[in-house]
Structure formats: C-alpha cells, structure tokens
N, C-alpha and C positions, 0 to 999 in steps of 0.2 A: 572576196566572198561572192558567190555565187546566187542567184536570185533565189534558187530551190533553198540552199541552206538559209538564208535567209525569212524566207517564207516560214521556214520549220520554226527557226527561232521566235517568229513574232507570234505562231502559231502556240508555241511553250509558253510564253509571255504571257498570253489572253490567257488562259489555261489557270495559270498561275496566279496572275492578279481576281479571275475569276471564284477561285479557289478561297484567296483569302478576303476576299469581298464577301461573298456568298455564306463561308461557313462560320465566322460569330453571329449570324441571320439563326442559319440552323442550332448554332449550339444555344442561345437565347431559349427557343423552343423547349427544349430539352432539361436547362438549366435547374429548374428546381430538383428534379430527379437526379441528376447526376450529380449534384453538388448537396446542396441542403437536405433531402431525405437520404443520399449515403451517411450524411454527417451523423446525422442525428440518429441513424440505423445500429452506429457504434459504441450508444449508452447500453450497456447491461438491462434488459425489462424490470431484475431486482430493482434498478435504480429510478427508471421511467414512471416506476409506481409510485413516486415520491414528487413526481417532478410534473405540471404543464406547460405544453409548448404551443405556444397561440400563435399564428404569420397575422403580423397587422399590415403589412404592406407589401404588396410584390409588384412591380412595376419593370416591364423586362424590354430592353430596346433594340436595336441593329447590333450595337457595337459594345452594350455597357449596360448595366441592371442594376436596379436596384430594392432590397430587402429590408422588413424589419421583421424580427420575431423576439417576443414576450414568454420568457421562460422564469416559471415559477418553483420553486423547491420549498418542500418542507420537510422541514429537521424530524426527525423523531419528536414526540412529545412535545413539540408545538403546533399552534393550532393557526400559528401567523406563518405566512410564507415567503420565502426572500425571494425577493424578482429582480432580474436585471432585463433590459435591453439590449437586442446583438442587431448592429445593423448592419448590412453586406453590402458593400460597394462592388460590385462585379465586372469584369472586363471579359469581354469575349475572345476565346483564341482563334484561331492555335495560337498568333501572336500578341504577345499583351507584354503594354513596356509596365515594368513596375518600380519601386523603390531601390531593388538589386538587378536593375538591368531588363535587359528581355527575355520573357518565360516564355517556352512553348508548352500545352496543355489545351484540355475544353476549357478553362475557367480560371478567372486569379481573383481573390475577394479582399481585401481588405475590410478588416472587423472591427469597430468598434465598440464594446461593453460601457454599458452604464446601467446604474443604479434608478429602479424606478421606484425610489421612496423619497419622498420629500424630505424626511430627519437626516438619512445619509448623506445625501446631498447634501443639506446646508454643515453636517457638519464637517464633511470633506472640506466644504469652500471656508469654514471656517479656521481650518488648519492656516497656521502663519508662514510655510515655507513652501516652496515646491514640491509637489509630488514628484517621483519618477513618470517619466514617459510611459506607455504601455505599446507597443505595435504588435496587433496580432493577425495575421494574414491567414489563407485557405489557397492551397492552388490543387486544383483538380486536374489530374495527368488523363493520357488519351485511352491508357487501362484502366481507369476505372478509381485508381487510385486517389488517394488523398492525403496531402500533408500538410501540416498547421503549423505555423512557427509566430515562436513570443516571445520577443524581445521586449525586458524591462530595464530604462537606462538606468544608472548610476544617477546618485544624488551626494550632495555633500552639505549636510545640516548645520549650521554652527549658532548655537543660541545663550546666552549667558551664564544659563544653567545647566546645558550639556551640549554632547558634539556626536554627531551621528555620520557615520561614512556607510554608504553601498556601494559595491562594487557593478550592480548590476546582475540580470539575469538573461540567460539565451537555451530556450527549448523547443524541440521539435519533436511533431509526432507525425509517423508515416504510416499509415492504415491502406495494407497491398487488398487489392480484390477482393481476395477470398478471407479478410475481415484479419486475415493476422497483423501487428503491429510491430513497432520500435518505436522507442521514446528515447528520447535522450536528451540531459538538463544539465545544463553546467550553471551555478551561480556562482556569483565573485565572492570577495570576505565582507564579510558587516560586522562593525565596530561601534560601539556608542560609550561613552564615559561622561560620567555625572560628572560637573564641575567640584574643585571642593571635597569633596570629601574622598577623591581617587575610589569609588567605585566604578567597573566598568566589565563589558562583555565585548569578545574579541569572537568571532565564526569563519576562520580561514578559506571556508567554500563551501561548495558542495558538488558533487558530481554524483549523477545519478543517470542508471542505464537500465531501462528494464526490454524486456521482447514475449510477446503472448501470443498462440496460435488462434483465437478467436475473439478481440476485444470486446465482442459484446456478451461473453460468457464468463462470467467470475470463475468457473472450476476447470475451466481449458487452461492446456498445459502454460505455464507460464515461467520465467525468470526475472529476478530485476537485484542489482547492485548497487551500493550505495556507500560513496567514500568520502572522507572530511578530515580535511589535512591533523584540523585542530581545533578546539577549542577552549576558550581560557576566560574566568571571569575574576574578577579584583573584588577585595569586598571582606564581609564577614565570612562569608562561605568562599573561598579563596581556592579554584583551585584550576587545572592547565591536563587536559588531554588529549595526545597527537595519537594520529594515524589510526581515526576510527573509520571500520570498516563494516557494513550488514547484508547477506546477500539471502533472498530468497527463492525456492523452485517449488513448484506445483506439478506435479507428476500423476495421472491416472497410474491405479495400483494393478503391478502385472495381472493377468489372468481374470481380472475384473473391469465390467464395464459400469458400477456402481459405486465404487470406493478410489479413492485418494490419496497421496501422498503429500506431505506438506513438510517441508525443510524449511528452517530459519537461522541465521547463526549473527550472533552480534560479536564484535572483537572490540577490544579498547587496547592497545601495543603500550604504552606508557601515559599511566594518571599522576600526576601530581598534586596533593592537598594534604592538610592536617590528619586524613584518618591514613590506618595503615594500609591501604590496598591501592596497589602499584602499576597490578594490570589486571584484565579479566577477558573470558570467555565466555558465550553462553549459547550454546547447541540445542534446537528444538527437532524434533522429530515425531511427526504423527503420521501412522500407515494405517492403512483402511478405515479411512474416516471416510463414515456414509454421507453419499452427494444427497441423500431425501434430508440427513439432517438440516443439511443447509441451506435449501432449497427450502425445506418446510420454515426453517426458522426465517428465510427472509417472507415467506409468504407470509405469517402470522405477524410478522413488524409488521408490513400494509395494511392488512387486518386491522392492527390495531391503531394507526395512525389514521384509520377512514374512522372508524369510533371517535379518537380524537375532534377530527374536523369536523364531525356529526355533534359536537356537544358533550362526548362522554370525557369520561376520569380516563378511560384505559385499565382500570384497575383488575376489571373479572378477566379480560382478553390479556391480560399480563401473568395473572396465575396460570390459565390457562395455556399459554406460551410456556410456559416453566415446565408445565406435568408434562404438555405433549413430549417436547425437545428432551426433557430427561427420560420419557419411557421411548422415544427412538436410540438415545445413545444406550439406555441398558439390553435394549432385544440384537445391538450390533457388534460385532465384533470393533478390536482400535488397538494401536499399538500406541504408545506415549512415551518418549524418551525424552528425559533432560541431560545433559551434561554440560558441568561448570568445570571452569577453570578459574584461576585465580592467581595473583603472588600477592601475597599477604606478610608483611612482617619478614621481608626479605625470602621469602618459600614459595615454592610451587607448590599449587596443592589443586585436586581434583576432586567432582564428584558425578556420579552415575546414576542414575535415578531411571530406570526402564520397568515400564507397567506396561500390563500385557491383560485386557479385555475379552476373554474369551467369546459375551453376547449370549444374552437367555433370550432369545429370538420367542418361546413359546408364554413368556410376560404381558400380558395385557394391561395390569393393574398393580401401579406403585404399590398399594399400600399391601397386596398380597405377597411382597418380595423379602425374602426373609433373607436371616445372616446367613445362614448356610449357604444358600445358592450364591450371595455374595462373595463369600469367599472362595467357594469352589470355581466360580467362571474368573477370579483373580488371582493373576500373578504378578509377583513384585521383586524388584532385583535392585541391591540397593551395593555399592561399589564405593569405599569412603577411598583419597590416598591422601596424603599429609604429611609433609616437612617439618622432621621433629624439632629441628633447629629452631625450626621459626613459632612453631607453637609453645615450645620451652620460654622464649621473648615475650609469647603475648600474656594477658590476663589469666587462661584459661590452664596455663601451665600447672597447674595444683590439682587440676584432673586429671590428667593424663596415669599416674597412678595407681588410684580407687579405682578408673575405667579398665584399666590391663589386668589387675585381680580380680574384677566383674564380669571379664570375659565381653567386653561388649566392645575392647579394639585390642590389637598386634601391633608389638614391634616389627621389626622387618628390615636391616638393613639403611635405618635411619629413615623409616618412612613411617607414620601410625596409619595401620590398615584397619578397615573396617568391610565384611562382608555380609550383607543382610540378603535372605531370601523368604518369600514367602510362598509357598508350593506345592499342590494337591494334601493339604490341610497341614502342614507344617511349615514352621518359624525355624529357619536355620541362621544362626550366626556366628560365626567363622567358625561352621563345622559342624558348631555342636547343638543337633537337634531338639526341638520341642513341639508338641502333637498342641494343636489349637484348640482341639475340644477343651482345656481346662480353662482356656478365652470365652469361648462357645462355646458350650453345653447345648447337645442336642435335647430334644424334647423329650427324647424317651431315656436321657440324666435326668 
C-alpha cells in the first residue's frame, strides 16, 4: 500500500468516525421534534380533545436522552381522567445497539408506560401472579418515519381455582412521512378454565392488519382485516366458532369531496352450540355519509365533555347533540345497505335490506318535517330468500301457509321468496301494488 492510498484511507476514517461522533450531538438537538412531536402529531385532534399531554422532563445528552410525559384521557361522561406515564429512554443514531441488535435511524426509544394513580398501582401490585412483560420501543428512521412495536410476553397462570394461559402479544406500527400507516398485530391463543365445575374460554389468536392514508384523520381512506382461527367457550352457554373473519374500508365517495363510503362485513364459517344457527354473514354498506356529520358529532362530544369537566350533567348539550346530528343526517343524502346471510336449521337463507335517503337539504327544523316529505325522500328495498327445507324443520313452519295465501311470500323452486319495495309513494310486494296515501292521508284527505 502506498503512502497516497493510505493517506486517503485514514483521511475516510477521521471522516467517518467524525460523522458518527458528531451526529447523535446533532440529532439530540433536534430530538424532540423529530421523534415526540411526529409521535404525538398522529393522534386524530377528534381524539387530542379528550386527551392532555404534559412533558415533565426532558433532559437530552451527547449520545442518549431522556423523557417523561403525563398524558391524561378522559372518557366521555366522566369527569375523572386516566393518566399514565411514558417515559423515553433515547439513543442517538444513526447507530444505536438495542435489544434486536444494531438500528440505524435519528433515534431508538425505549418506553416505558405506567400508571399515575395510586389505587391502580396498588392494585396491580396486589395481583398474586406475574404479569406479562410489556416492551415497547419507538425508532425514528432518517425520513422522517416512525415505528413503534409491542411486545407482550406470554404468561402461564395456574391457581387452585383456575388456570389461565397467554400466548403472548407482538404489534407494530409504521407511520411513513406523509402520516400514512400500517399496523399489524398478531396475538397468541388465551385460555382460562375454572377449576371444578369445567367452565372455560379458549381464543385461538388474533391477527389483525389494518393501512390508512392519513393516521391522524378518522375519514381518510382506510382498510383494516381482522381473523380468529377460533373461539370456544365450555359452560352453560356452550358453544365453539372457527374461522371468524371482519374486514373494513373507508373510501371517499366518487365525485365528491364531502361524503363517504363505509364498508364492514363480519363472517363466522362454522358455529357450534345449542341454538340452531351454524354459520353467518353480515354486510354493511353506507355511501354518501356526510364528513360535517361526523365531524360535527365529534365536535359536540367535546363540547359536551368540557360541560362535564366544568361541573355540568351534560344533559341540554346531550339533546342538543341529538336534534343537531339528526337534522344534518335529514337535509343529506345516505345510501344504507344491510345484507345477512345465515344456515339456520341446516339452510341457507339470505336477507337484503337497502335504504336509499334521498336528503331534504331545504329542512331547518325537525319539528316542521312531516310524513310526506318522509316518505317521498325514502326508498326501501327489502329482498327476503329462504330454504324451505329448513324452515319446514323450524318452529315457524305453521306459517309459511297463511303467509303464501297473504301474498306477503313465494314459493320458488324450493326457496320462500319475499320481495318488499317502497317507492315514489308506493308499497310493492312481490308485484302487487299499493298507493301509501291510505297509510298517509294527505291533508287535503
């Protein structure tokens, strides 16, 4: 090796160790901003409103810092507020060795959560077994980024009179730059069974995966999944459900920068217990749900929990939330869909339930809003189907009869069909129409 190359290299070296000497200096400076105010930037302000965040200590050094902040929430309709303590143990990067090794990042925290009530406290410490561990970390990446992960270990209970197993919990949350997220949460099974008398609760996991383009906006686009191998409980209510699944999405409504889409669907694949239902569906759908309504209705919650904390009932600021939020959903349009599924008594059977809100936008006052205008801004579409087989089996078999001479369901192919509409001032039910005025009589009846 030659003296020049040489030279170079010792010259990279200084450089180098300079580099990482010098910048946990810089990132200390920096610290709160990049780490604690991004953190706390990705609560919802609906939620901020409920909540204070006090720094009792900041103390920031060369290579290592340290935090405490006093974060206060209060519930709806209480006037007492739960506090914990987060304290941040910080390590300055880009290099910081941690519990998983060496991170590179501005920042790695280690957090601590505790309880600042004295009855908690004692009555945690009064518990007779071990808690689970809690580890929950913060590592702040060199964009800006932030992700949090929390791990709670397994425990295994065993006391005279019952037996409690956890599997354990591990979740992370990665919140990119521009405030969008990932979450994702796996917990183990948890089991407990009373001594003696074979009662007992079995919860085979949970896995749960959600992604939002804004975390600190409730009405920004969102998804989240949510699966459970199974669950089973012993007992007088005896009964065993695998391969339950629920996923939701939040979608702004085409064409509009004011309304919403809101998707939810719950699945149950196979139940087991004393009653007759074996599996189920259940599909939500709501389109052009007004963002004021929600927005207004969480501003009136604060509203009304500052009356609280001020000494009030909440009681006037409670009707008053009722008339506003119901005269915003009547002047807006909404679409509302239900749809079930079901096997019942060895059958599939379905139901459709789609309501359709046209919105009297020129409404000001509930009490001036009559039936007419009700019905005319209302559409209802009602879709029964049903497995004759299986309804011949249940109790209700001695209907089916009197109902098909009533005209109120169809045969079909071994299905009992029912078709309900209601529709620019008529009640149609498979087919056969009826004019609402004899429901309604206008005034000038």
């Amino acid at each position: 090796m030659n003296e020049r190359t040489f030279r170079l290299q010792m010259a990279i070296g200084i450089i180098l160790i300079l580099i990482i000497g010098i910048t946990p200096k810089i990132v200390g400076l920096n610290l709160r901003e990049s780490t604690v105010d991004n953190l706390f930037a990705l609560i919802p302000p609906e939620t901020l409103r409920q909540m204070e965040i006090n720094e009792t200590r900041f103390e920031s050094g060369w290579f290592s810092s340290n935090a405490e902040f006093e974060v206060a929430y209060y519930p709806l309709g209480i006037d007492e507020a739960f506090t914990i303590n987060l304290a941040f143990d910080f390590s300055h990067g880009p290099l910081m060795l941690t519990n998983d090794g060496i991170e590179l990042g501005l920042a790695h925290a280690a957090i601590v959560p505790s309880f600042n009530s004295r009855e908690i406290t004692e009555a945690l410490s009064s518990i007779p077994f071990d808690l689970p561990q809690v580890e929950l970390a913060l590592l702040a990446g060199f964009d800006q980024s932030l992700t949090i992960d929390l791990n709670i270990s397994g425990v295994e209970i065993e006391d005279p009179s019952a037996t409690v197993s956890f599997e354990g919990l591990v979740g992370s949350l990665h919140a990119n730059p521009d405030q969008s997220a990932e979450l994702q949460m796996v917990m183990g099974g948890l089991r407990a069974e009373q001594t003696g008398n074979g009662m007992g609760f079995n919860l085979q996991g949970i896995d749960l995966q959600s992604e939002t383009e804004q975390m600190n906006d409730l009405l920004a686009p969102s998804q989240a999944e949510l699966n459970i191998p199974g669950i089973s409980s012993a007992g007088p209510l005896a009964f065993t459900a695998t391969d339950i699944s629920a996923d939701s999405r939040l979608t702004g409504t085409p064409n509009s920068t004011e309304q919403i889409d809101v998707y939810q669907r719950l699945q149950v694949a196979n139940l087991q217990s004393e009653l007759p239902l074996q599996a189920m569906g259940w599909t939500i759908e709501v389109n052009q749900l007004s963002t004021e309504l929600i927005r207004r209705y969480y501003e009136l919650l604060s509203s009304l929990q500052d009356q609280i904390n001020a000494g009030g009932t909440g009681a006037v600021s409670m009707e008053e939330l009722s008339q506003q939020l119901a005269l915003i959903l009547v002047q807006n349009s909404l679409i509302f869909n239900n749809y079930l599924t079901a096997t019942v008594y060895q059958g599939d059977h379905s139901l459709d339930v789609l309501t359709q809100w046209e919105g009297l936008p020129a409404v000001s006052d509930l009490n001036e809003l009559t039936i007419e205008e009700i019905v005319t801004a209302l559409n209802l579409q009602i879709n029964m189907s049903l497995d004759m087989e299986a309804v011949l089996r249940s109790p209700f078999a001695e209907l089916v009869d009197p109902y098909v001479q009533q005209g109120y369901i169809q045969l079909d192919n071994g299905r009992i069909l029912m078709e309900l509409t209601l529709a620019d001032d008529e009640f149609i039910i498979n087919g056969s129409s009826t004019s609402l005025d004899q429901f309604f009589p206008t005034q000038d009846q």
